[in-house]
N, C-alpha and C positions, 0 to 999 in steps of 0.2 A: 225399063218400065217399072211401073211401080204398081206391088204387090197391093189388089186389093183389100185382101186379109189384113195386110199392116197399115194399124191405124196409124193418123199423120202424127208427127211429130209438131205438138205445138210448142212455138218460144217461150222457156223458163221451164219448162219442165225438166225433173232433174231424176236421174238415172235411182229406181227404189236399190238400200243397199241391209244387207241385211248385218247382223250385228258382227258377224266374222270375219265378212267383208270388210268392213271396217277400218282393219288392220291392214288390211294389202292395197300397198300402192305399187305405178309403175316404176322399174328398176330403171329404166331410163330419164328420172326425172334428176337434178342435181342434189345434193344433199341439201341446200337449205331448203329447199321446199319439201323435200322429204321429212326435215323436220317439221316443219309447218304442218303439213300433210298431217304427219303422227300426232300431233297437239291435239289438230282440230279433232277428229277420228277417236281420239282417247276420251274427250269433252263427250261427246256423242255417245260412246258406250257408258261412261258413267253416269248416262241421264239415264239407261235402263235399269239402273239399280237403284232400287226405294229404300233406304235403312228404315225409315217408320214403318214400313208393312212386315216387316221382319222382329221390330222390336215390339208393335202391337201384337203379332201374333204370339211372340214368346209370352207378354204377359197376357195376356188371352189364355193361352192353354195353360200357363202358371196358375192361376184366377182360378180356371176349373177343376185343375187338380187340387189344388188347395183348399180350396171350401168346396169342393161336392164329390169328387172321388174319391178323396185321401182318406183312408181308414182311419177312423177315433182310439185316440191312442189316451191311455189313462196313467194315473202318476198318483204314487204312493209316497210319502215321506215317513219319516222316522229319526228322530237325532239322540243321543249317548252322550254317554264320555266312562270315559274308561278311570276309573279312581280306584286310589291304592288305600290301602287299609296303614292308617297313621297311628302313634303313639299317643294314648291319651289324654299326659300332657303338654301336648304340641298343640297350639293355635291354627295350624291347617289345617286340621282332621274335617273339615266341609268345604265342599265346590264354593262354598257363598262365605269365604271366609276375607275377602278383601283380598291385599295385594301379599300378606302371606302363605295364599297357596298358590301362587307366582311359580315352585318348583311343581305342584302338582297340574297345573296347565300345561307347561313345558311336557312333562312327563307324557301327559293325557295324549298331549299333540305330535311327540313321536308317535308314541304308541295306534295313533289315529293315520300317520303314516306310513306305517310297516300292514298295518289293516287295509290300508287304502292296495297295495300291490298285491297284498295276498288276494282280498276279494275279486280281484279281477285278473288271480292267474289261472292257466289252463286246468289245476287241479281241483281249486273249488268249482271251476263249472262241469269237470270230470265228476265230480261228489254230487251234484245240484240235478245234472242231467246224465246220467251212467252211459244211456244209449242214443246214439248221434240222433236216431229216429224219435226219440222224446221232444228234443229240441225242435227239431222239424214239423212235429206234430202241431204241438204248440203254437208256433208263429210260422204257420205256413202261409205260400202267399193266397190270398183271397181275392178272384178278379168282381170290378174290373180297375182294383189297384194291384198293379201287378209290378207296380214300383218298393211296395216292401212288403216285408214276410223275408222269409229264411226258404229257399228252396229245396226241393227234394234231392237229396246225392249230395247235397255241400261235402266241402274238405272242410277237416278242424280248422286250420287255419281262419277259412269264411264263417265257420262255426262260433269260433273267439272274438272276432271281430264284430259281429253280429251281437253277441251276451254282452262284451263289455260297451256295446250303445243302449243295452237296455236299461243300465244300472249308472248309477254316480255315486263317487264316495267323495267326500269335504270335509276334510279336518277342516275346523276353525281356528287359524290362530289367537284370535282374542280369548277366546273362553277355552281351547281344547276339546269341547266337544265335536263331534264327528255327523254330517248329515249324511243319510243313506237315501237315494231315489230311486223307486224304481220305475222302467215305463212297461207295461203291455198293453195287449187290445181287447184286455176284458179289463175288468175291476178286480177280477177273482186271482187275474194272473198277474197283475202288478203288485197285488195285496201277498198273494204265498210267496212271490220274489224276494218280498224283502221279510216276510218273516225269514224266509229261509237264511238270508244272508246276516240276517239277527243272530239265526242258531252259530253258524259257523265263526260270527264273532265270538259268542263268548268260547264258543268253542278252542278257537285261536288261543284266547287269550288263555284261558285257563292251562291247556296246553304247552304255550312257551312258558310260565310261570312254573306250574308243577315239574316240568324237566328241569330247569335251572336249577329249584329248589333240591327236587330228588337226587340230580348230580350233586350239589353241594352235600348234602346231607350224607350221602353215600361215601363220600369224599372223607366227612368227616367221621363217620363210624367205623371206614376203615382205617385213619389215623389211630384211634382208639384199639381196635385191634392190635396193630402193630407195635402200639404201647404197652399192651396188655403181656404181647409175644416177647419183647425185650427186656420188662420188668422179670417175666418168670422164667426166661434163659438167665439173666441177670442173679437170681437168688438161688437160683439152681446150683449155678457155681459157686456161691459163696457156699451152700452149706454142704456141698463136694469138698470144698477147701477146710472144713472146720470138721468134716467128719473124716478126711485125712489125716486129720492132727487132732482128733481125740477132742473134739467140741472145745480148742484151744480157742481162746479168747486170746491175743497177742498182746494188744494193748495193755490188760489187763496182767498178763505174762510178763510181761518186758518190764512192767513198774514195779512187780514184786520182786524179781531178778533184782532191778537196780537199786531197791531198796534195802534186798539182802545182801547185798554185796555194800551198800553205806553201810550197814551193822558190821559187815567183819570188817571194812575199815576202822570205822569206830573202835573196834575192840585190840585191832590191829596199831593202832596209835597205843589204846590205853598199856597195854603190853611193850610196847618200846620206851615206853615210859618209865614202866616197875622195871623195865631190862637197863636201863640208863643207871636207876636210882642204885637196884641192886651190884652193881660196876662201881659204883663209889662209895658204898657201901662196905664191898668187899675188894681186898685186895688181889686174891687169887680168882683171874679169868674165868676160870675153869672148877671155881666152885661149884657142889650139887645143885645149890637155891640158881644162881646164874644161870649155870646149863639148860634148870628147867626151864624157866624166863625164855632161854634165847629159842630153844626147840620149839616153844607155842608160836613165840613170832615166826621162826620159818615155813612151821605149818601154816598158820595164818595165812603169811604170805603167798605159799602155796594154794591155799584155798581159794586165795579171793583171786588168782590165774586161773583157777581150773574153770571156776564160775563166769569168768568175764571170756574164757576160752572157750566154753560151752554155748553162750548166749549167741557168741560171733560167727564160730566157725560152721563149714559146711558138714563136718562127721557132727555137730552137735545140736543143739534145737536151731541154730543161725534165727537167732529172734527176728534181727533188724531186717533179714530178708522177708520171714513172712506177716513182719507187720508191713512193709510195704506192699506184699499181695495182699492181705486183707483189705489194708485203706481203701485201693485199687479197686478190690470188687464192694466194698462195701459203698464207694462212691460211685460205682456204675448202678448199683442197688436204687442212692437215695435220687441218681440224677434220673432213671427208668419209671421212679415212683412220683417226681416231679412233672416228668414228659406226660404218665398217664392222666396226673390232673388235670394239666394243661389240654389234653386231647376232651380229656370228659366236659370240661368246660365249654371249651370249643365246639363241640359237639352239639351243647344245647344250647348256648347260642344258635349256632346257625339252625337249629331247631325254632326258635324263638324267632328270629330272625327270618327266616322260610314264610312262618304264618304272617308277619307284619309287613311285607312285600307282595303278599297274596292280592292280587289288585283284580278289583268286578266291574263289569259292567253297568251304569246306572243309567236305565230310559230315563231320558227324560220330555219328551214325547213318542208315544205309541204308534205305531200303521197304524191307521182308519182306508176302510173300504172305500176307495171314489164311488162320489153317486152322479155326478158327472164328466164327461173326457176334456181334456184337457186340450184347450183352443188357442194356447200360447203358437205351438210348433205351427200351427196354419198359418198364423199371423209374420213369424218369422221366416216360414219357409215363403212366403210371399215377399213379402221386402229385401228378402236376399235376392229373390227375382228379380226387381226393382233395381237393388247394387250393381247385380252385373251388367243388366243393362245400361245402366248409367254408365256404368268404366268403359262397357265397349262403344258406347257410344262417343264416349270422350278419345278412347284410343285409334277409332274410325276414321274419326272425324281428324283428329290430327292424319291418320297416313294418308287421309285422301288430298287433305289439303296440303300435304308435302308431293304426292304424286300431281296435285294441279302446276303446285311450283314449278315442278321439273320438267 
């Protein structure tokens, strides 16, 4: 009998299937219709998915976040360059000197580089902000954007992350000047940003300049010392050695010695002379006038031994040793008195040297207070909305149409 309840089944009517259903067929069917089956069934479920309603909505809420929620975010500039202090008659002593301040660009642009990591390590923003709560204060979040701001409880880590998007450093390599930007959401806080980051420039810079210098110069004052301490051990000893021996001058010792001992040679000849003449003179060897002749030469002789045995030996003045200790200390004297020149020179050099290396900071545009917020980021942060969409839809669009393939 047939249920009045159940209405009739009219011809072509086709069983409603809902989207899950879809996927299940009977196990008893063979597999190529199984396949079939799955094609048709997989066609059907992807007519339930609309990619435009998904990609309209994305920029939809992009659109309104971006021009009507998004907090006004403001931008401070400021640009430098960091110049060193040059020699008078040097042709690159100015920024604006053509292509021979070529070494002070280079210069500028390191130096614009080593600023660039400092200002955006954990410690300047440790100096800038002392307590995590400052920060927080500051750029806390504001609904109903509650997409930026800095939240309450952050870690330093999100802390850092957060500071080094507020700020940009730019060396320039053309010119070596340095651009500094800062962003906040007042005027008043993008404006003290970057004074602040102003100070801690020259701060930096003055800082690694003066240590390098003060070590050099330390460096070299104690050289000077050390010269100072060598010299007067150095003459110490010499007049130890010269007040051991009776304020003996050696040199001067030694050439009197060798002088008086040429006179009693001298005189030592003239006597073997009158002792010759007198021998052929007289016949008898052993004459008085003879005798005497020969006894002055033997003294003589004797003499000018004792003298040349005296100079030599250890029991007697031994000249030749202590002219060799004098020379010795006299030449550590004059080499300690050269060293200390040398160190005092040195010294003010790198004195001189110190201040002509002393390199400043020269603005050359100022901060100015924004008087309106900065409407680049909306425009950006929209068209990147734009991007994604596009790539996903190009990346979409291919997998589906590899899953129609299949």
């Amino acid at each position: 009998m047939v249920n009045p309840s159940t209405p009739p089944k009219v011809a072509g009517d086709l069983p409603k299937e809902s989207p899950t259903s879809l996927l299940r067929f009977p196990s008893s069917l063979p597999a190529a219709a199984q396949d079939k089956i799955v094609r048709s069934r997989r066609t059907r479920l992807l007519s339930f998915v609309k990619p435009e309603f998904f990609a309209y909505t994305f920029l939809a809420f992009s659109a309104l976040y971006c021009f009507a929620i998004g907090r006004d975010r403001y931008k401070t500039v400021s640009e430098f360059v960091i110049q060193q202090a040059a020699p008078l008659n040097t042709s690159s002593s100015s920024v604006l000197s053509g292509t021979a301040s070529a070494p002070q660009v280079m210069s500028s642009l390191v130096d614009g580089q080593y600023l660039q990591v400092y200002l955006t390590s954990p410690n300047v923003m440790k100096k800038l902000y002392p307590k995590p709560s400052t920060l927080e204060g500051l750029y806390q979040i504001n609904p109903p954007d509650i997409f930026t701001g800095l939240a309450a409880g952050s870690s330093i880590p999100q802390q850092l992350a957060f500071y080094r998007k507020q700020i940009s450093i730019a060396p320039q390599p053309l010119t070596g000047s340095v651009i500094v930007t800062t962003n906040g959401f007042q005027p008043d806080q993008a404006l003290e940003l970057n004074k602040s980051l102003l100070v801690q420039s020259r701060r930096f810079i003055n800082e690694v300049n003066q240590s390098i210098n003060k070590e050099q110069n330390l460096f070299a004052l104690k050289e000077v010392e050390i010269a100072q301490a060598n010299l007067k051990q150095a003459t110490q000893k010499l007049e130890a050695f010269q007040e051991k021996n009776g304020k003996l001058n050696v040199a001067t010792e030694q050439a009197a010695t060798s002088s008086f001992i040429s006179v009693l040679e001298s005189r030592l000849v003239d006597l073997k002379v009158e002792e010759a003449a007198l021998r052929r003179q007289y016949r008898d060897p052993d004459a008085p006038e003879v005798s005497f002749v020969a006894d002055q030469v033997s003294e003589m002789e004797a003499q000018i031994r004792e003298e040349r045995q005296k100079s030599v030996s250890d029991d007697g003045r031994d000249l030749n040793s202590l002219a060799i200790q004098e020379a010795a200390l006299r030449s550590d004297v004059d080499f300690d008195t050269k060293a200390l020149q040398s160190a005092r020179l040195a010294a003010d050099n790198s004195r001189r040297e110190s201040q002509r290396q002393l390199k400043y900071v020269v603005m050359l545009s100022q901060p100015q207070k924004a008087v309106a917020p900065d409407s680049n980021w909306r425009w950006q942060a929209f068209l990147g909305s734009i991007g994604i969409v596009v790539v996903a839809w190009g990346v979409g669009g291919f997998l589906l149409a590899a899953m129609k393939k299949s």
